[in-house]
C-alpha positions in Angstrom: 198.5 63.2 -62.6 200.4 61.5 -59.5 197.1 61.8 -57.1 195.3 60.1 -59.7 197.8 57.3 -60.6 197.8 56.7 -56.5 193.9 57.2 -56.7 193.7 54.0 -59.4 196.6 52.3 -56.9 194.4 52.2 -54.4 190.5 51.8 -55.7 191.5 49.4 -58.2 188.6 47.3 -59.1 190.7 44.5 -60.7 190.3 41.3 -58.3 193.5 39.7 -59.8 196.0 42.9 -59.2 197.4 41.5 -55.7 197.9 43.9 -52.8 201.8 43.6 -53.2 201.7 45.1 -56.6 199.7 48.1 -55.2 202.2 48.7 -52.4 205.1 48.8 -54.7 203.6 50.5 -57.2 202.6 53.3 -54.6 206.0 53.2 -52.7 207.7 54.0 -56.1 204.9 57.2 -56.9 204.9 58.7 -53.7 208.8 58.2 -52.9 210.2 58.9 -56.5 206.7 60.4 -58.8 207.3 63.9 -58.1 211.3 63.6 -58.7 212.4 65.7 -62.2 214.2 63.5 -65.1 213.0 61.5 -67.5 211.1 58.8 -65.3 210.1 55.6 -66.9 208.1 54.3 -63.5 205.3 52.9 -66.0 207.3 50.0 -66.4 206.3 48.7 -63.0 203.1 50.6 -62.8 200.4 48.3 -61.1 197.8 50.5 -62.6 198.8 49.6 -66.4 198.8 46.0 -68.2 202.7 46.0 -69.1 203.5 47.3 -65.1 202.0 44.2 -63.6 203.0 42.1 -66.1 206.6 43.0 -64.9 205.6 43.2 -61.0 204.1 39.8 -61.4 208.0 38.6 -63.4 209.8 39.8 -60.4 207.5 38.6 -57.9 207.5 35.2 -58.8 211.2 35.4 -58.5 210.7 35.6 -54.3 209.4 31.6 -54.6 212.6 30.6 -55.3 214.7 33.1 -53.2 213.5 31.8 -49.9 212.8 28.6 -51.1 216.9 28.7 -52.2 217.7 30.5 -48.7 215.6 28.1 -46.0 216.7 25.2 -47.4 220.2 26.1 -47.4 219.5 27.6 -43.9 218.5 24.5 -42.7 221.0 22.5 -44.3 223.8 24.4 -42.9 222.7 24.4 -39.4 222.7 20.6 -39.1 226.0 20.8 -40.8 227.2 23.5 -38.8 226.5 21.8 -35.8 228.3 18.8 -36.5 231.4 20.6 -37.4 230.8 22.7 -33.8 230.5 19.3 -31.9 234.6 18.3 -32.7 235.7 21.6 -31.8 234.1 20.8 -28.1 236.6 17.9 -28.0 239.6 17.6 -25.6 241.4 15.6 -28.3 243.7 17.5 -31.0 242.7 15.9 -33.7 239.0 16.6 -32.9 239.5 20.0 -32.6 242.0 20.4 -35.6 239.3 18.6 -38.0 236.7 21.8 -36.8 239.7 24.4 -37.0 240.7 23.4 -40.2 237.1 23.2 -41.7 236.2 26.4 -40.5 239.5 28.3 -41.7 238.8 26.7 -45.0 235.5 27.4 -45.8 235.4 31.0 -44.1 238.4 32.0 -46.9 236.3 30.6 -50.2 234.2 34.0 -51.4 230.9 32.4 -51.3 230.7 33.8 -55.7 233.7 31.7 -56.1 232.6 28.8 -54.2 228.8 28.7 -56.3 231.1 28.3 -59.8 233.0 25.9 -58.5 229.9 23.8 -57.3 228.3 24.3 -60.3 231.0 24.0 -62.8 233.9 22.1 -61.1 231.4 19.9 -59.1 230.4 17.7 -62.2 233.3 17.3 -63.7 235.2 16.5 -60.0 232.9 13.4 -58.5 231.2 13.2 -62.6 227.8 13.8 -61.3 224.8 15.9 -63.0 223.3 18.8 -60.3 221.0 20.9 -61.0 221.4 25.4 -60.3 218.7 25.0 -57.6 220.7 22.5 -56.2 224.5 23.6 -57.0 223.1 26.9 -55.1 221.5 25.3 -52.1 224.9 23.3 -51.3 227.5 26.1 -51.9 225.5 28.5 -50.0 224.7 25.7 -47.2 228.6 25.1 -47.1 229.8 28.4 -47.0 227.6 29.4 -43.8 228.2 26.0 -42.2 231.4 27.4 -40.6 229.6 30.7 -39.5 227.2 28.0 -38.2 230.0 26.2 -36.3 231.4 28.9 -34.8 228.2 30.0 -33.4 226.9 26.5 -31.9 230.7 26.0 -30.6 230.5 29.4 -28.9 226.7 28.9 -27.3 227.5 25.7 -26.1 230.8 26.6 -24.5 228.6 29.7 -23.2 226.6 26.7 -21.0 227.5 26.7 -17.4 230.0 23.4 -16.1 227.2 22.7 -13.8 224.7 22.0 -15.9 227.0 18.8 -18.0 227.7 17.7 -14.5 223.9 17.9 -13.2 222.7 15.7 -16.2 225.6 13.5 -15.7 224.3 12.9 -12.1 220.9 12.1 -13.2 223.0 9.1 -16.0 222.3 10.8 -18.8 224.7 10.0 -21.8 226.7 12.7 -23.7 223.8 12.6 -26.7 221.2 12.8 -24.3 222.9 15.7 -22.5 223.1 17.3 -25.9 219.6 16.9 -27.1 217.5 17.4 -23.4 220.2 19.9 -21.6 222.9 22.2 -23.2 221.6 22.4 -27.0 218.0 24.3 -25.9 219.7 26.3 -23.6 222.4 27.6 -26.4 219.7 27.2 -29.2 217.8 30.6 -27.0 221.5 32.3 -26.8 222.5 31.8 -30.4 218.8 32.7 -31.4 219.7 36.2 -32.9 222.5 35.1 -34.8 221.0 32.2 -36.5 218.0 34.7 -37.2 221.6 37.1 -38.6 222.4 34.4 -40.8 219.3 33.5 -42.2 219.3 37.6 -43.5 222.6 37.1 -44.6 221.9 33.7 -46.8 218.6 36.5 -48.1 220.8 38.5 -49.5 223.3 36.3 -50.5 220.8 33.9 -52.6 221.3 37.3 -55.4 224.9 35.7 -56.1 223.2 32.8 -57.1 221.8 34.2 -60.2 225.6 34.3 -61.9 224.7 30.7 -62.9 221.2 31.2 -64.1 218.9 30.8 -60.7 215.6 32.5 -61.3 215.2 34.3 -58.2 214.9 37.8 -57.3 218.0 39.4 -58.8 218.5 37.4 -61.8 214.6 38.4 -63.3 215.4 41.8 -62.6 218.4 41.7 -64.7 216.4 40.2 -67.1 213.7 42.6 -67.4 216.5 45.3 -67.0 217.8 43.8 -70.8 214.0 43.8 -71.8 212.8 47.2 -70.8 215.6 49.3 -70.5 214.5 51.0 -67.3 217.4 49.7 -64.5 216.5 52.2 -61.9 213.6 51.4 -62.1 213.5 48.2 -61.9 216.2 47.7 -59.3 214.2 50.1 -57.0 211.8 47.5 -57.0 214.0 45.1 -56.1 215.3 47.0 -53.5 212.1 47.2 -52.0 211.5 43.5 -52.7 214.8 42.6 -50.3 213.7 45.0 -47.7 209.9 43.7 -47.0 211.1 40.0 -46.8 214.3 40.9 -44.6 212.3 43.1 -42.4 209.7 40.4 -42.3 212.1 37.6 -41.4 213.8 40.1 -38.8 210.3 40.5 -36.8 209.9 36.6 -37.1 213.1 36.2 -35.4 212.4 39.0 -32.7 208.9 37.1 -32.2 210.1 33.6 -31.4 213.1 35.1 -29.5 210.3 36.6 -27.3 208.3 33.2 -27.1 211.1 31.9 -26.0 212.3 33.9 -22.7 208.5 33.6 -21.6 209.0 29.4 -22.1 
C-alpha cells in the first residue's frame, strides 16, 4: 500500500498538484508510512482531494511568513545601524543613548513585546495598526539591538588606518561610512545578519498569538479542524526546515560572491 501511495506521489498526472505538495507528501510516507499506530497521514496526503486541500492551507501560510520576516529584516537593519552609529561615539551621552537602547530592548521577550504592540500600541499614541504591521514593528524592534550590536562590533573590527586613509583623501565622516568602513564590515557581519534573518524565520511563528496567518497559526487552525496535530505539525516542521535551509545556502552563496569581489 505505501509503494503505491509513493508510486501516485510521484506519476501524478494532475498539472495543478505542485511539486512541493509531492515532496512533503513523500517525506511524510517514506520517513513516518511504515511507523505502527493509528496514523492519520491522509490528512496531508497529496495523492487525495482533502490532503492537498490542506497542503495548499499551509502552504499559502509561507507568503506571509517571509513576507512578515524580510520586511522586518530589513527594517531592523537600518534601525540597527543607526542605534550602532552612537555607540561609535567618544561622547557619553552618545554612547549612553546606544547602551541604554540596546539593554532595553534585548530584556523585552519578543511574545511580550508583539502584545504590547498590538494591544497597548493603539490605545498609547491612539492609532489604528494592522497584525501584519503590529508584527513587522515588534519583530523589527526587538532584533534592532541584536542589529546594533553587530554593526557596532564590525565597524570597530575596521582597522584605524583605513578612517585615517579616507580622511587623507577629504572624505567626510558619511562618506567614510558609505564608500570605506561600512562594505568592509557589511562582508564581516555577513553571517550574522544571514543568523538573524533565520532567527526572525522562526520567530515570525510568535506572531500568530495575535491572529497573523502565516505558517504556524494555519496549522493550528487545521490542527482544531482535523484533529490530526502530529500530523500536521510534521508538516510544518518540514515547512520551517526547507525555507531555513534555503535562506542558509543564500547566505553562504553571497558570502562567497563576496570574498571573490
Amino acid at each position: 500500500m505505501l509503494l503505491n501511495a509513493v508510486k501516485n506521489i510521484i506519476g501524478s498526472d494532475a498539472p495543478a498538484t505542485p511539486m512541493l505538495f509531492r515532496l512533503l507528501g513523500l517525506a511524510a510516507l517514506l520517513g513516518l508510512g511504515g511507523c505502527s499506530g493509528n496514523w492519520g497521514w491522509y490528512v496531508v496526503n497529496p495523492a487525495t482531494e482533502t490532503g492537498r486541500r490542506n497542503l495548499s492551507f499551509l502552504i499559502d501560510g509561507l507568503y506571509f511568513t517571509i513576507g512578515l520576516s524580510v520586511t522586518a529584516i530589513l527594517i531592523s537593519i537600518c534601525l540597527g545601524l543607526m542605534v550602532a552609529l552612537p555607540g561609535l561615539s567618544r561622547r557619553r551621552s552618545s554612547k549612553a543613548i546606544n547602551r541604554v537602547y540596546v539593554e532595553l530592548v534585548r530584556a523585552i521577550p519578543i511574545l511580550v513585546l508583539i502584545l504590547w504592540v498590538y494591544y497597548g500600541l493603539p490605545q498609547v499614541a491612539s492609532l489604528s495598526i494592522s497584525v501584519f504591521w503590529a508584527g513587522v514593528l515588534a519583530l523589527a524592534i526587538s532584533d534592532s539591538a541584536f542589529q546594533a550590536e553587530i554593526f557596532r562590533a564590525g565597524i570597530q573590527s575596521i582597522d584605524r588606518g583605513q578612517y585615517e586613509a579616507a580622511h587623507s583623501v577629504s572624505l567626510n565622516y558619511r562618506d567614510t561610512m558609505r564608500y570605506v568602513i561600512l562594505p568592509q564590515a557589511i562582508k564581516r557581519i555577513l553571517p550574522a545578519l544571514g543568523n538573524q534573518l533565520v532567527y526572525m524565520l522562526k520567530m515570525s511563528s510568535l506572531v500568530s498569538v495575535i491572529g497573523m496567518q502565516e505558517l504556524t497559526r494555519r496549522a493550528n487552525e487545521l490542527v482544531v479542524t482535523e484533529y490530526r496535530p502530529l500530523e500536521i505539525y510534521t508538516v510544518l516542521v518540514l515547512e520551517y526546515l526547507v525555507v531555513i535551509l534555503i535562506v542558509s545556502a543564500g547566505v553562504r552563496w553571497l558570502e562567497r560572491r563576496l570574498e571573490t569581489s
